[in-house]
Legacy VTK file of the C-alpha trace (Angstrom):
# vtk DataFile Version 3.0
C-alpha trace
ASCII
DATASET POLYDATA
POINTS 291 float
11.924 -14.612 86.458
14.216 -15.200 89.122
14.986 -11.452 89.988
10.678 -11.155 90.174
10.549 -14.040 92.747
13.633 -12.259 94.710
11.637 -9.356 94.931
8.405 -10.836 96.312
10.527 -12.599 98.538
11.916 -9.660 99.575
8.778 -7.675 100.089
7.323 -10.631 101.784
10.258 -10.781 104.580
9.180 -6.482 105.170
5.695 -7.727 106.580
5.320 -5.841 109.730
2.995 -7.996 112.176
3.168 -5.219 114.839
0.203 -3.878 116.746
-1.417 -7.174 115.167
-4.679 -7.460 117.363
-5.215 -3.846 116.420
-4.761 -5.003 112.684
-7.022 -7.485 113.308
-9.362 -5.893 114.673
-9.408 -3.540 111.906
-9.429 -6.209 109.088
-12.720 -7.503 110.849
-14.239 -4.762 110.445
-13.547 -4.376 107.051
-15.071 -7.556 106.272
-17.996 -6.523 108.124
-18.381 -3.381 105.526
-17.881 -5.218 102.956
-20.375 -7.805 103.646
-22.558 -4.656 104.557
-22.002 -2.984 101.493
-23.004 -5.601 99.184
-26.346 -5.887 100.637
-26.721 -2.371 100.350
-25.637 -2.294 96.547
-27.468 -5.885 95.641
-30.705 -3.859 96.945
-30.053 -1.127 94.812
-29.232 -3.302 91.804
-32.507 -5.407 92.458
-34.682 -2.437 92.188
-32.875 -0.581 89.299
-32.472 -4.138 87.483
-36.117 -5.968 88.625
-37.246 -8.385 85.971
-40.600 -8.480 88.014
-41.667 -5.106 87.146
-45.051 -5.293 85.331
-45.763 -4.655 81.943
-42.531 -6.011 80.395
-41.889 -8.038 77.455
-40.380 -11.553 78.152
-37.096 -9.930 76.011
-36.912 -7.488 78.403
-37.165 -9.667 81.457
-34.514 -11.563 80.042
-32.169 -8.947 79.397
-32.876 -6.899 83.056
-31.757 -10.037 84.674
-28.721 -10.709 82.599
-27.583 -6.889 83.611
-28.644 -7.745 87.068
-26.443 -10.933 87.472
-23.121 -8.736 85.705
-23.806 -6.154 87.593
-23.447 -8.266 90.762
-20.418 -9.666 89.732
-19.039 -6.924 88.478
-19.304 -4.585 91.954
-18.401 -7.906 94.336
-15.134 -7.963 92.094
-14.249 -4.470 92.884
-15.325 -4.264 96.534
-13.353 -7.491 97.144
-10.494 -6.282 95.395
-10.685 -2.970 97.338
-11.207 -4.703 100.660
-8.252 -7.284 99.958
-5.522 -4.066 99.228
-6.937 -2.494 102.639
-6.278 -5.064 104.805
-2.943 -5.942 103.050
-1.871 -2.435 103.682
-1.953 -2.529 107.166
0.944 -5.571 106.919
2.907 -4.317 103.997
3.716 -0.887 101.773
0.761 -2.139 98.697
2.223 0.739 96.509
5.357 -0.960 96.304
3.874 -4.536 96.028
1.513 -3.575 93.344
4.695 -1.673 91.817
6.191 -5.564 91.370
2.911 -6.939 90.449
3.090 -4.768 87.781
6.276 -6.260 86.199
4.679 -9.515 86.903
2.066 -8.680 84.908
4.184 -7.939 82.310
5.999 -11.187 82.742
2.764 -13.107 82.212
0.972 -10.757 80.419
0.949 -12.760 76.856
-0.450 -16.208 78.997
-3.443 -13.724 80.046
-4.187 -12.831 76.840
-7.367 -15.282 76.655
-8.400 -14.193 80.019
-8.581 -10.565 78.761
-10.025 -11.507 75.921
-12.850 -13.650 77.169
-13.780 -10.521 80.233
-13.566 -7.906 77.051
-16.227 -10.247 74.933
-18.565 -10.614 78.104
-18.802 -6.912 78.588
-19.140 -6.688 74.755
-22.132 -9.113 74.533
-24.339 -7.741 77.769
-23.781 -4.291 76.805
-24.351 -4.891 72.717
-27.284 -7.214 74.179
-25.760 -9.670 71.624
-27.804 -12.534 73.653
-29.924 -12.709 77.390
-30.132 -15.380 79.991
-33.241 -17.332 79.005
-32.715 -16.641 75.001
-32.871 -19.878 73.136
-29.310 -19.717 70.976
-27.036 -22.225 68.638
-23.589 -21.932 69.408
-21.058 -22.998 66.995
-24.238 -24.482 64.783
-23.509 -27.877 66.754
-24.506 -26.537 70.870
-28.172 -25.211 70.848
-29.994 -24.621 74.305
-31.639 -22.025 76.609
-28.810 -19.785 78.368
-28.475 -20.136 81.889
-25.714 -17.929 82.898
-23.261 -14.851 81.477
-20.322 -14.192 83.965
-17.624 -12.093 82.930
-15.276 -14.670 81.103
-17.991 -17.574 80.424
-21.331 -18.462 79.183
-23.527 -21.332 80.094
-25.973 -23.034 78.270
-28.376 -25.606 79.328
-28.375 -28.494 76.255
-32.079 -29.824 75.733
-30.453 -33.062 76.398
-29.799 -31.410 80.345
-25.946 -30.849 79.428
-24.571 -27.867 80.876
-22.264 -26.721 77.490
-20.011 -23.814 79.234
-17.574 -21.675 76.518
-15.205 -18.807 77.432
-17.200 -15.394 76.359
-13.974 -14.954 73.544
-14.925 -17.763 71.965
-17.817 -17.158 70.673
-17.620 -16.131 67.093
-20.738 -17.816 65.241
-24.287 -17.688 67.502
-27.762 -17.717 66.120
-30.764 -16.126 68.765
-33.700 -17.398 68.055
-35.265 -14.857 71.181
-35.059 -11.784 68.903
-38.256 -10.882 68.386
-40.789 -13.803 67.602
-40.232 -17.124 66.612
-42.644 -19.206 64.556
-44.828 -22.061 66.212
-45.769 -24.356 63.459
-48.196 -27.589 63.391
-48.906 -28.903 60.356
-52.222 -30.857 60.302
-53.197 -34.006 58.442
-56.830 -35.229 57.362
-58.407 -37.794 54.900
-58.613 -36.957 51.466
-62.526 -37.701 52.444
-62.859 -35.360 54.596
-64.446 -31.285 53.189
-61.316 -29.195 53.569
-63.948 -26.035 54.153
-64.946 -27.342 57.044
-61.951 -28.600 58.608
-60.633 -24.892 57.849
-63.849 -23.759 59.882
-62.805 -26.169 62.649
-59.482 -25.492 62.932
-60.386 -21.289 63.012
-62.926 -22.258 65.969
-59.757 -23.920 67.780
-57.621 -20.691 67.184
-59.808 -18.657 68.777
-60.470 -20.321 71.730
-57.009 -20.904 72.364
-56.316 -17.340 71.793
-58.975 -16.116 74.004
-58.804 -18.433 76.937
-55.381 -19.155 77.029
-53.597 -15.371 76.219
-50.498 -16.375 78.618
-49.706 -18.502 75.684
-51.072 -17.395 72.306
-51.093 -13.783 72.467
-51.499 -13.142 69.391
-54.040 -15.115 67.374
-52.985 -18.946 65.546
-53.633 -18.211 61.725
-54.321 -21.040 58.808
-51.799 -20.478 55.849
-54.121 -23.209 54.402
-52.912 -26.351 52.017
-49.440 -26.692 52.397
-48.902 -30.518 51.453
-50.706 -33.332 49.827
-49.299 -36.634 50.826
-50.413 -40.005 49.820
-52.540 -40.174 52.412
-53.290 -37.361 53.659
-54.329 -33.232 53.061
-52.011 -31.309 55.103
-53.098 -27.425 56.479
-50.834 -25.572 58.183
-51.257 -23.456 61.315
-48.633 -20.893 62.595
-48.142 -18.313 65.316
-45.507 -15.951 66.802
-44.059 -17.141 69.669
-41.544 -16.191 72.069
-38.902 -18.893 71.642
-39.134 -19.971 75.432
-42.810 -20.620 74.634
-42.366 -22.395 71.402
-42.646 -25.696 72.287
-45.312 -25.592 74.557
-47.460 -23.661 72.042
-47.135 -26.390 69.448
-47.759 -29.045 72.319
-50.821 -27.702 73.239
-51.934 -26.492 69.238
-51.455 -30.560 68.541
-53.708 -31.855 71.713
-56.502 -29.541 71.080
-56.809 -30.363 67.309
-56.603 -33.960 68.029
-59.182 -33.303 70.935
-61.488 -31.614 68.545
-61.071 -33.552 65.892
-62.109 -36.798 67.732
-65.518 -34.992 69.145
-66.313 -33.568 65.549
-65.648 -37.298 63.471
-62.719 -35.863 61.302
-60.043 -38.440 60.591
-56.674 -38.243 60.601
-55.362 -40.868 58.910
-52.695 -42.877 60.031
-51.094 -46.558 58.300
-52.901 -49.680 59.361
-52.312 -52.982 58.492
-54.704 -55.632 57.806
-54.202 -59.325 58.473
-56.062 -61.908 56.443
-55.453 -66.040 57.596
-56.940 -68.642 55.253
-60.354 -68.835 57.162
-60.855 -65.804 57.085
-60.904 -65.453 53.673
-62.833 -68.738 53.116
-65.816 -67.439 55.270
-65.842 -64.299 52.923
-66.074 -66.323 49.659
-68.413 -68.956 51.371
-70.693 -65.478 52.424
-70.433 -64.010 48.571
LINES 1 292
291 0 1 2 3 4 5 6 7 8 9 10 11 12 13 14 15 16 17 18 19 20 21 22 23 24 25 26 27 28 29 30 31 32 33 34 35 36 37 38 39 40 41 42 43 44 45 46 47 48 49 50 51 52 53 54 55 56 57 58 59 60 61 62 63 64 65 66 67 68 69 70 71 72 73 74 75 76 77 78 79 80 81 82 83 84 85 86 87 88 89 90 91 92 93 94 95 96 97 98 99 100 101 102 103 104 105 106 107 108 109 110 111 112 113 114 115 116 117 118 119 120 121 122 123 124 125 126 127 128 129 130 131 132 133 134 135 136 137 138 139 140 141 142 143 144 145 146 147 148 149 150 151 152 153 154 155 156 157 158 159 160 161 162 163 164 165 166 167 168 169 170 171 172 173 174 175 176 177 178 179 180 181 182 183 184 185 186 187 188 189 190 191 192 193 194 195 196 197 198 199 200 201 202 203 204 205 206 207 208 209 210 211 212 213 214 215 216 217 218 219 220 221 222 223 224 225 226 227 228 229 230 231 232 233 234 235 236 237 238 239 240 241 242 243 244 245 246 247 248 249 250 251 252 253 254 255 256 257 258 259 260 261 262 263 264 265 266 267 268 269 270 271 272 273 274 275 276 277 278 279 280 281 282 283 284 285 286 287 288 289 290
């Protein structure tokens, strides 16, 4: 370790600040070109990788902008890296320096194991398209969220409690995606034994397809009835399911539940809920004095 620092040290004394405003000069304009060039190549990348193109599939939005932001990262690592040895070179012989990074790389080379190991596993999981920015995952069966971010060593997930749970890409040995293919909305419905289940099938087939026709953004493909599922105490329980993309899960079920109770309140179906009943000692003599 001591004969590596020597030689940096030594390499280090050989920089040759002559002809520095020239240098200068020269290193500005490099970082003009390189700011230049990124533009140029984010353009590109924006119209080969454009999740706005028309016609695609959520999935595929999704996984256009996760190849977007690594592609990104991927070219501003190189350009930097190939700006960096340019403008070194004009103060110092890089082939030689690079010659005694290379033995420092050895040196360290087992404490960047996990380093290579987490950049190998990013590549791994955009290019396998393991899992997408905006895919609804559990990590780990303990971290669940929406993913916000894949960069080359970590991935970010946004917790539905608004934690932002970030692991190293080599980590991750144990995921379930819930955004391949279609996830199931489900709302299981409750009504008074009372109550004729033919007709609160006929209601609830009426509410499919107006949700289905007037609100295709969200339901795209129709809400079916698997029929009696349950019968509780209290209550006759239908079920109603439909295949959802898992970002619009939720929402599906939130609106499924509003327009049921909404229709169910207009048409005089109850849903029956507990209720307690309070008697005091008047109360019940007025009702023996009126029998």
């Amino acid at each position: 370790m001591e004969s590596l620092t020597a030689s940096f040290s030594s390499y280090l004394s050989q920089i040759d600040f002559s002809n520095l405003l020239q240098k200068t000069l020269v290193s500005v304009i490099v970082l003009i070109a390189v700011v230049i060039s990124l533009k140029i190549t984010y353009g590109v990348v924006n119209r080969v990788f454009d999740p706005e193109k028309l016609g695609l599939e959520p999935r595929d939005i999704r996984r256009i902008t996760t190849l977007n932001h690594v592609t990104k990262a991927a070219i501003r690592a190189g350009v930097w890296t190939l700006a960096s040895l340019i403008i070194l070179g004009q103060f110092i012989n890089v082939g030689s320096l690079l010659a005694v990074a290379g033995v420092g790389t050895l040196a360290i080379g087992f404490g960047a194991q996990g380093i290579v190991e987490d950049v190998m596993s990013g590549f791994v999981i955009v290019f396998e398209n393991q899992f997408s920015v905006g895919d609804y995952v559990i990590i780990d069966e303990t971290h669940y969220g929406i993913v916000e971010s894949i960069g080359i060593r970590t991935t970010s997930v946004r917790e539905f409690d608004g934690g932002l749970f970030i692991i190293h890409n080599g980590k991750i040995d144990r995921l379930i995606n819930f955004s391949k293919g279609y996830v199931k909305a489900i709302v299981d419905v409750g009504f008074a034994y009372e109550e004729d289940i033919n007709k609160v099938k006929e209601i609830l087939e009426e509410i499919c397809t107006d949700l289905h026709e007037n609100h295709q953004d969200l339901f795209k493909i129709r809400p079916e009835i698997l029929g009696v599922t349950r019968l509780d105490p209290s209550a006759v329980n239908i079920r109603v399911v439909c295949d959802e993309d898992a970002s619009s899960k939720f929402m599906a079920e939130n609106t499924l539940r509003q327009r049921i109770k909404e229709v169910f309140d207009e048409r005089g179906i109850e849903i029956p809920y507990n209720k307690t009943v309070i008697y005091n000692r008047e109360a019940i003599k007025k009702m023996h004095e009126k029998s």
